[in-house]
NUKEVEX-966516 format. One record per residue (C-alpha): x, y, z. Coordinates in steps of 0.5 Angstrom, whole numbers, padded with zeros to 4 digits, always signed. Last residue first. Example, Ala and Ser with C-alpha at 12.3 -4.5 7.8 and 13.67 -1.06 7.14 Angstrom:
// NUKEVEX-966516
+0027-0002+0014/+0025-0009+0016/
This chain:
// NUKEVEX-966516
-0030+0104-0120/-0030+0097-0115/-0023+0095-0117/-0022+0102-0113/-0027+0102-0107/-0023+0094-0105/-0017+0097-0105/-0019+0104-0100/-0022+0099-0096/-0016+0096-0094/-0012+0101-0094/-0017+0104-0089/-0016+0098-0085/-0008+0099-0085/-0010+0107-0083/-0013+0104-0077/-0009+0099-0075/-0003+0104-0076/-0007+0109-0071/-0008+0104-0066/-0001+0103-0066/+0002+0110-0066/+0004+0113-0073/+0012+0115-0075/+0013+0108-0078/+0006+0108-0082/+0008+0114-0085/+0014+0111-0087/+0010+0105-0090/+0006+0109-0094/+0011+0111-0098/+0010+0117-0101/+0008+0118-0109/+0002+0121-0109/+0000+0124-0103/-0004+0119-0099/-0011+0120-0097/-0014+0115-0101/-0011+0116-0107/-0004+0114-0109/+0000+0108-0105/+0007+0106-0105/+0008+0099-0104/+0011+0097-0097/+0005+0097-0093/+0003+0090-0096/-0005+0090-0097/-0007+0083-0098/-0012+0083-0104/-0018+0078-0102/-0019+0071-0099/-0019+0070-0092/-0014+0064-0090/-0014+0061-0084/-0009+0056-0081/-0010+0052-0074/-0003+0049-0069/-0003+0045-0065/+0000+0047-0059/+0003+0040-0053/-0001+0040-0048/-0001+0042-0041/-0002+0039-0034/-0003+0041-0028/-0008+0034-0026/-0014+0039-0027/-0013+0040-0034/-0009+0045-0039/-0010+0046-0046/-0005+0049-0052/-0008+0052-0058/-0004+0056-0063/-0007+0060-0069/-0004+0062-0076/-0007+0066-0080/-0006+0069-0088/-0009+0074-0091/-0015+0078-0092/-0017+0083-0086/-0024+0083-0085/-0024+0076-0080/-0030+0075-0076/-0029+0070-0072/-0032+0065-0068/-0028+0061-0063/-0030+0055-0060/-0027+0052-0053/-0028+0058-0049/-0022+0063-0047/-0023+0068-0051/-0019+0071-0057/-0018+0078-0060/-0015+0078-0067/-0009+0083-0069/-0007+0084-0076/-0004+0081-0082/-0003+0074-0078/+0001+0069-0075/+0001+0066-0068/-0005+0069-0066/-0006+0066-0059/-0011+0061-0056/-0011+0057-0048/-0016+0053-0046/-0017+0052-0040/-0019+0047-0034/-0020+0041-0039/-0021+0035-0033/-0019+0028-0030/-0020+0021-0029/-0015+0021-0036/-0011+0026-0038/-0015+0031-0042/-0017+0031-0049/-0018+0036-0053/-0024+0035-0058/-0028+0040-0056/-0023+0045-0059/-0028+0048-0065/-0024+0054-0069/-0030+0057-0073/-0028+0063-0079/-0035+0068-0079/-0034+0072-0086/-0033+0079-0087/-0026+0077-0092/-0027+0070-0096/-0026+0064-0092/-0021+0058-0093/-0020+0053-0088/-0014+0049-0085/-0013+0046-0078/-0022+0044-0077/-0022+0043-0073/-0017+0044-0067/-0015+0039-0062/-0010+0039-0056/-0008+0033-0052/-0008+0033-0044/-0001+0030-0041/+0000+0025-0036/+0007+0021-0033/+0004+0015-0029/+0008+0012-0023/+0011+0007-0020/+0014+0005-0014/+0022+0003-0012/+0025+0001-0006/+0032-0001-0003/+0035-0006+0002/+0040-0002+0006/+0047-0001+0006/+0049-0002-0001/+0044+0005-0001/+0038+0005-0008/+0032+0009-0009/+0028+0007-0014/+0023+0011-0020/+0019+0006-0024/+0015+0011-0030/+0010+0010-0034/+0008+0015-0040/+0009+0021-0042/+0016+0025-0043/+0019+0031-0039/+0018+0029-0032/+0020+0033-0026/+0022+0029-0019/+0024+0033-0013/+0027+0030-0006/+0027+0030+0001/+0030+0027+0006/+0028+0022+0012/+0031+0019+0018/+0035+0025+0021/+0041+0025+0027/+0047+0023+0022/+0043+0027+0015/+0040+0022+0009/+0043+0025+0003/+0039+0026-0004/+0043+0024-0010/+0043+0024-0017/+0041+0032-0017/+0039+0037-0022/+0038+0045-0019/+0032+0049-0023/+0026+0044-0020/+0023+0049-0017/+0021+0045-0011/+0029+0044-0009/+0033+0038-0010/+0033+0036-0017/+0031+0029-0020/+0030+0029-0027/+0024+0024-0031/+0024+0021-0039/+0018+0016-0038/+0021+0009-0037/+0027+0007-0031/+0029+0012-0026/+0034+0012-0021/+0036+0016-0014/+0042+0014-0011/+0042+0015-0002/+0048+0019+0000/+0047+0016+0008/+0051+0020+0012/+0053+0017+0019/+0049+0016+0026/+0044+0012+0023/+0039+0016+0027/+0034+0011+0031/+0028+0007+0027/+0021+0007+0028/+0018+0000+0029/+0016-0004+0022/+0019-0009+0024/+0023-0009+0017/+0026-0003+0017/+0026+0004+0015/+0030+0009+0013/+0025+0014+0009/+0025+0018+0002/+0020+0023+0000/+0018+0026-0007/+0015+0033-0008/+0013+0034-0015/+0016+0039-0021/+0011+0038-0026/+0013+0039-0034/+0009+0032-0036/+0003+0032-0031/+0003+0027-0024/+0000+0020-0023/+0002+0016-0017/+0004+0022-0013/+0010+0021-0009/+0014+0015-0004/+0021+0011-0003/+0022+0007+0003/+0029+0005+0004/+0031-0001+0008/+0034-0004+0014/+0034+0002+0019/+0037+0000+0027/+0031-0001+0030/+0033+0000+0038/+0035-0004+0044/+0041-0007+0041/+0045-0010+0035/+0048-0007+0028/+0053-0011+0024/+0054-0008+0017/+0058-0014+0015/+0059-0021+0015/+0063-0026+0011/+0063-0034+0011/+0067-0038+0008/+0067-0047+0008/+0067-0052+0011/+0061-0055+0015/+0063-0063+0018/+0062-0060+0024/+0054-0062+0026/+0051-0058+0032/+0056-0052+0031/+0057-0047+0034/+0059-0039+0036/+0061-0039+0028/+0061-0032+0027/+0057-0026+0031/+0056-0027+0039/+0052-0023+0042/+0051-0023+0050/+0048-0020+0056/+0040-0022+0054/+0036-0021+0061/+0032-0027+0064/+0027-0026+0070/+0021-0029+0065/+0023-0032+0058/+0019-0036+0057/+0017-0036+0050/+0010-0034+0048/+0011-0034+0040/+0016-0036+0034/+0016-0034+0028/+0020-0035+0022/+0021-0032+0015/+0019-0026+0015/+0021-0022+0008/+0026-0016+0008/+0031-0020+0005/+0032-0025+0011/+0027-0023+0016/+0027-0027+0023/+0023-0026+0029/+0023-0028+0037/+0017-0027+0041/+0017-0028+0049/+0011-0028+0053/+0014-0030+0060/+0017-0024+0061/+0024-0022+0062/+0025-0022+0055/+0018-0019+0051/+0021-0018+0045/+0027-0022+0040/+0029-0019+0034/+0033-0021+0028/+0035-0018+0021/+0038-0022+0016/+0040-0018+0010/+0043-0024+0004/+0050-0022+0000/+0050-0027-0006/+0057-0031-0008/+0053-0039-0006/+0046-0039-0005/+0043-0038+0001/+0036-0042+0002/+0030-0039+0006/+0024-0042+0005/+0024-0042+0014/+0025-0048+0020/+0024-0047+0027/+0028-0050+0032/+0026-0051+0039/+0031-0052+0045/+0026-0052+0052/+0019-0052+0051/+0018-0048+0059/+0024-0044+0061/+0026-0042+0054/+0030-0044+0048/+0032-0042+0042/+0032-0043+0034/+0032-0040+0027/+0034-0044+0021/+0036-0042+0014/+0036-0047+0010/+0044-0047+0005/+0043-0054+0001/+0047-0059+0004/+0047-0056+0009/+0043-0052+0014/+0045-0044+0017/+0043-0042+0023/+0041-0037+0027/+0040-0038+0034/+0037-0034+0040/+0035-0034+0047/+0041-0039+0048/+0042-0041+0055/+0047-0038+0059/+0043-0036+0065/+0045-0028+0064/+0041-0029+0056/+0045-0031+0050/+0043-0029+0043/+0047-0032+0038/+0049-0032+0030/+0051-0036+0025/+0050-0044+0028/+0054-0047+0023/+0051-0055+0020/+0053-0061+0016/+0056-0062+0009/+0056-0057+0002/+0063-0056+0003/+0062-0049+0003/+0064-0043+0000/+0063-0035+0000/+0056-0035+0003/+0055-0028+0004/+0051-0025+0009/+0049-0017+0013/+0048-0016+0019/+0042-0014+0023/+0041-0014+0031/+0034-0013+0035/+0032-0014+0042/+0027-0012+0047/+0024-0012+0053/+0031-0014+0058/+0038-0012+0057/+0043-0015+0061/+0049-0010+0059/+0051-0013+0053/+0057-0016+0052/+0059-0016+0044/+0063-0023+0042/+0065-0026+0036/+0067-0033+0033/+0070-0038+0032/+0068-0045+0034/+0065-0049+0039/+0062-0057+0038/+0058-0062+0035/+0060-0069+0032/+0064-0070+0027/+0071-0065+0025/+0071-0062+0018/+0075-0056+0021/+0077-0051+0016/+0071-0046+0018/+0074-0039+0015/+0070-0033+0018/+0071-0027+0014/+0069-0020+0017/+0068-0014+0012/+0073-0009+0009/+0073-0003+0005/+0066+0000+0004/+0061-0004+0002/+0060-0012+0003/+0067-0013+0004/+0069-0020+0006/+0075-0019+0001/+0078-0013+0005/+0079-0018+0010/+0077-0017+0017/+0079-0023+0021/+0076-0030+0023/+0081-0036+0022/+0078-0044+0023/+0084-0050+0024/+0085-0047+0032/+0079-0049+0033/+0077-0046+0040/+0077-0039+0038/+0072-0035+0042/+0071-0028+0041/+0072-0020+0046/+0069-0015+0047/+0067-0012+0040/+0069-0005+0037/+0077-0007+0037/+0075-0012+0031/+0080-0008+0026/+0080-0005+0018/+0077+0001+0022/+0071+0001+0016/+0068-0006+0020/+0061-0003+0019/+0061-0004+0026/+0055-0002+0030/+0054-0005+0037/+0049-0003+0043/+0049-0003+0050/+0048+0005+0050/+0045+0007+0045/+0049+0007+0039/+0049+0014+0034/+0056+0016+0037/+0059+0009+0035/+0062+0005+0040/+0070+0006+0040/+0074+0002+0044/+0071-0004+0046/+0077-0007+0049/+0083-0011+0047/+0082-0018+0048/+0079-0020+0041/+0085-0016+0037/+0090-0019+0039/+0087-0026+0038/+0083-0026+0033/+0085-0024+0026/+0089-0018+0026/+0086-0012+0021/+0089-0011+0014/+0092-0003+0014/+0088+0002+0010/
């Protein structure tokens, strides 16, 4: 992409291009053209300063607007900066841009921003304080005059900050004009009066300076301005406490820090979905099958959705993150019931009552066991099973068996099986052996006979067997 035209050229060509999500009278500028040719026209009555799009002022993409403030003169007066016309907008006003303070002399004071009204007077101001870096909001109306409000913001040097101001209630004489920096309120200033005046401008740079002994670099990017709430920051949110293995809806949202409903962008937003703690995948559909990283934020939408599937317990902190907006996170907790059996091993004699007792199962906590679910792992033959918490079983058969338990709670959650072993005590008939008496012809191999004998027919001839066993060592 070529380098953009510092102002000159550049600032007296025409609005060429307004965005398609932008009102009209509204300005969006990520600056991504490498040129200023969005924006009416500018001041430059320091010919020692340069404003320009620098691919070094890039908050994201390529390029961001540099201003460079080399005057050092003393005294107040006028600098670089650019300007958007607006056509006398009354009601309400807001406009956001990123900032970074690049360098600074650490000297004086460089008014950042300015909304002005159809009489010429300064609606608002933003204002950058030194030595230290205190962000200031300021402004005049028919009755106080110029007030400056100071805020706890301080801009350090080399970070990028969020500033977003709005004015509401211009044309009426109960004005109010607000300034976030990073999503936080940092100064209000309430029943302005604004009566009969409309906004027409908004200058973005260094507009002007009460004290000129500021030098330095600052760099904006991001600027949106007008009638609407342009999004400031995400919003990310779901269930608080969910079950390993469930696949829970998550939302994202634009908003901004108004607390107004926000416009469209007017671009695709790829919004980076993270996640820190229990072990967790974000997918795109409520199935879970299809993994994503990111959900994207249509041109005409405000908000998206998304999937989150745990698959470790434990607390969780999911967060959405675009470089354009301030990001959210919350947090949750992966739950999951635990499985109990006692006791895991006994020994029985055939005939005889075999106890499994799950009571001591677990569920996740503030919520309650709604199943439990038994199976025959290993075993010489079947066993039915209930679906109660104790099992009573009159094994027959000797052998070895092996049972597997899992819960289920209220939250949706299953445990991880345990496992049980019963042994019943006796001779294990094995229906490989070749088999006399009993019905069987002498010789013949009893498992072939089996193999051609239905399922319930092979039960039965196994219990016969086994009757015939115990029979003969009693002869």
């Amino acid at each position: 992409m070529r380098r953009g035209p510092t102002v000159g050229a550049a600032l007296a060509a025409a609005l060429c291009c307004a965005e398609a999500a932008a009102a009209p009278g509204s300005l969006f500028d990520d600056f991504e053209s490498g040129d200023l040719t969005r924006w009416s026209g500018g001041w430059q009555p320091a010919p020692s300063n340069s404003l320009s799009a620098s691919k070094a002022a890039a908050h994201r993409g390529s390029f961001g607007l540099r201003l460079v403030d080399a005057d050092g003169s003393s005294g107040a007066g006028g600098q670089n900066n650019l300007e958007h016309t607006v056509n006398a907008l009354t009601g309400r006003y807001r406009a956001r841009f990123w900032l970074r303070l690049s360098s600074s002399n650490g000297q004086g004071m460089a008014t950042i921003a300015k909304v002005l009204s159809d009489q010429g007077q300064a609606v608002a101001d933003v204002k950058l304080r030194f030595p230290g870096g205190a962000v200031l909001l300021a402004g005049t109306d028919l009755g106080s005059g110029y007030l400056e409000e100071a805020t706890a913001s301080r801009l350090a040097l080399g970070q990028w900050h969020l500033l977003e101001l709005e004015l509401q209630g211009v044309g009426t004489s109960a004005g109010q004009r607000q300034l976030y920096v990073d999503g936080v309120l940092q100064a209000t200033t309430g029943s302005r009066n604004w009566n009969g005046w409309s906004i027409t401008k908004f200058n973005l740079g260094e507009p002007w300076s009460d004290a000129r002994e500021f030098q330095g670099t600052i760099d904006f990017d991001d600027v949106r301005a007008g009638p609407e709430s342009h999004p400031s920051r995400l919003a990310l949110a779901g269930a608080s406490e969910v079950a390993v293995g469930q696949c829970v809806p998550l939302a994202v949202q634009l908003r901004s820090s108004f607390g107004a409903q926000v416009a469209p962008p007017g671009i695709s937003l790829e919004v980076l979905l993270a996640a820190t703690g229990a072990e967790l995948s974000f997918h795109a559909e409520a199935s879970c099958s299809q993994p994503i990283s990111t959900v994207t934020i249509g041109p005409g939408e405000t908000s998206a959705s998304a999937f989150a599937l745990p698959q470790s317990t434990g607390p969780a902190r999911l967060e959405a993150r675009h470089p354009d907006l301030l990001p959210d996170s919350f947090s949750l907790s992966v739950l999951a019931p635990v499985a109990a059996v006692s006791p895991p091993e006994q020994e029985i004699s055939s005939g005889e009552i075999a106890t499994l007792d799950a009571s001591a199962s677990r569920p996740s906590t503030g919520h309650l066991i709604t199943a439990y679910l038994w199976r025959l792992r290993q075993g010489p033959t079947g066993v039915r099973l209930s679906a109660e918490a104790k099992q009573s079983l009159a094994l027959e058969v000797p052998g070895d068996y092996r049972f597997e338990l899992a819960v289920q709670d209220s939250l949706g959650g299953f445990s991880a099986p345990v496992t049980a072993r019963v042994k019943v005590a006796g001779e294990v008939f094995h229906p490989r052996e070749q088999l006399q008496g009993c019905g069987a012809t002498a010789g013949a191999p009893l498992a072939s006979l089996l193999s051609l004998l239905a399922l319930p027919l092979r039960r039965q001839l196994r219990r016969a067997a086994s009757r015939c066993f115990r029979n003969s060592r009693l002869r």
